[in-house]
Phi, psi and omega in degrees: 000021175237146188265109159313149158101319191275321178254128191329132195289349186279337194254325161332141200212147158241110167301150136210160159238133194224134177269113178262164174321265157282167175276158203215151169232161185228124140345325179248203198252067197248135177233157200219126183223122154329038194256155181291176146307125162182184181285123193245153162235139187234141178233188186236142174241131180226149212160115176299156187310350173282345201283342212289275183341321163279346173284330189252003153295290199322336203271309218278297183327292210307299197290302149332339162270330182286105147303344203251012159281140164237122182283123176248007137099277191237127029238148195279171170242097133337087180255108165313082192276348154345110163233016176210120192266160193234113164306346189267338168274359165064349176289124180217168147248119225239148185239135183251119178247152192199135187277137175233177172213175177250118173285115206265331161299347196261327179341268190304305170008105187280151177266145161251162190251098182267000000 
């Protein structure tokens, strides 16, 4: 989660997420976290980091407008799809994840067209 070239290399920090079998424990500096199972709802934001906070107002609008959606907040997700950074364009692509439920009254609801 640090930009080569841009941040010192002895200083580089990386995330991943990878699916194992069991929860697991380690001596070093590897962590094992728990998440359920559930409903996302995602868009992709392309953009520099100011870009990312009005992408998750729109999303929250959105989702909120969808009746047939119940918005659940957290916890949200961040995927970088960037795999090479250019400082000088600032651009990345970030896939925005936001915990949803399936409104189940709303489900069948037919749309009419006004």
């Amino acid at each position: 989660h640090d930009a080569p070239g841009i941040t010192d290399e002895r200083k580089l920090r990386f995330d991943a997420c990878l699916r194992v079998a069991s929860e697991f424990r380690t001596e070093s500096n590897i962590g094992c976290q728990f998440f359920p199972g559930r409903t996302f709802a995602f868009t992709t934001c392309v953009g520099n980091a100011l870009s990312i906070p009005p992408a998750y107002r729109t999303m929250v609008q959105r989702i909120k407008s969808d009746k047939t959606l119940v918005l659940q907040g957290v916890p949200t997700f961040e995927f970088y799809r960037t795999n090479e950074i250019a400082p000088d364009f600032l651009i990345s692509h970030t896939e925005i994840g936001i915990p949803v439920l399936r409104n189940p009254s709303r489900l069948n609801t037919k749309v009419t067209n006004r």
